[in-house]
C-alpha positions in Angstrom: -6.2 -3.6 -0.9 -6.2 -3.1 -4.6 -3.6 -4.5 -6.3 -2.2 -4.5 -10.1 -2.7 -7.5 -12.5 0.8 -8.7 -12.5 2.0 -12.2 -12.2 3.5 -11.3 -8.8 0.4 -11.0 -7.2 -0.8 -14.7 -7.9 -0.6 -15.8 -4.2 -2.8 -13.1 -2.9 -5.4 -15.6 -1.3 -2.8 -16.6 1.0 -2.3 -12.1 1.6 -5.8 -12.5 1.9 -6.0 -15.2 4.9 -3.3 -13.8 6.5 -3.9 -10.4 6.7 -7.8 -10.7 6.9 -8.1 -8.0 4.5 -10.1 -7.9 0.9 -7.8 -7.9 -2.6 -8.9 -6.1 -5.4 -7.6 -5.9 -8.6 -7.3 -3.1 -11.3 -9.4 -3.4 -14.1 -7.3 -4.1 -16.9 -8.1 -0.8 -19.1 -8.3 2.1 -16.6 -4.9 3.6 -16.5 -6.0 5.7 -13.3 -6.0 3.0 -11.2 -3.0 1.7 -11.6 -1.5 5.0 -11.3 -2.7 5.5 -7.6 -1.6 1.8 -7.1 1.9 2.7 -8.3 1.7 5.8 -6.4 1.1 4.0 -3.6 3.0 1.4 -3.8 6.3 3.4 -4.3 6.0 5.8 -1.3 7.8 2.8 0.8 10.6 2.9 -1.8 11.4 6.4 -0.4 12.1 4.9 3.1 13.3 1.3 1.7 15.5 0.3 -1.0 14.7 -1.9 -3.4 15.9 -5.4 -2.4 15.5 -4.6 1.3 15.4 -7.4 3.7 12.4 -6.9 5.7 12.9 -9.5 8.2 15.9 -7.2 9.3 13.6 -4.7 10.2 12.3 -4.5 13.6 8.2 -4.0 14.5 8.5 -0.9 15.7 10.3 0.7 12.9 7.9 -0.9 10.3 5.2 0.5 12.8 6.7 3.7 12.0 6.9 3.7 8.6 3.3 2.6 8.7 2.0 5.5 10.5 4.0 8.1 8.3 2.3 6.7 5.3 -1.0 6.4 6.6 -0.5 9.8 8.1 0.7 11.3 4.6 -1.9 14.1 3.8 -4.0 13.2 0.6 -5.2 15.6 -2.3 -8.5 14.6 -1.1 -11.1 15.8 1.0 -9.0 18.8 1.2 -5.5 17.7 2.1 -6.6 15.0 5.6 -5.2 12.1 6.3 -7.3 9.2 7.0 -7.4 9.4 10.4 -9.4 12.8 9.7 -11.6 10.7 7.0 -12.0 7.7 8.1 -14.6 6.5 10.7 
C-alpha cells in the first residue's frame, strides 16, 4: 500500500499489523506518485460520501465495492484488470 506523506497517516504501523500488508510512502518530490495515490484513493468517493460511516456498512457490500475497484480496467498492460496481471 503506498500511501502520501500527510499527518493522517501517522498510525500506519498499527494498518500495518492489522492488515499484514507493507506501507509505502511517496517520495516527497515526485508529483506522479501522488497523483496515482490520489487517483486511487478517490475512486471510493464515487461510491461513498465523504464522512461516511463505515461501520454502517455491511461485509458484503464493502466486498463489493472492493471487487469493482479491483476489477476497474487499468491503462496498463493494455486495459486488464489485476486479476488478468497478477499472479
Amino acid at each position: 500500500m503506498t500511501l502520501d506523506n500527510g499527518k493522517e497517516f501517522t498510525g500506519h504501523q498499527q494498518l500495518t499489523d492489522k492488515l499484514g500488508t507493507e506501507v509505502y510512502f511517496a517520495d516527497p518530490n515526485a508529483t506522479w506518485q501522488r497523483g496515482l495515490n490520489e487517483r486511487m484513493n478517490g475512486l471510493p468517493r464515487q461510491l461513498f460520501p465523504k464522512g461516511t460511516d463505515f461501520s454502517l456498512s455491511s461485509h458484503n457490500e464493502l466486498a463489493r465495492v472492493k471487487r469493482l475497484l479491483n476489477r476497474r480496467p487499468r491503462k496498463r498492460p493494455r486495459l486488464q484488470d489485476s486479476r488478468r496481471t497478477l499472479p
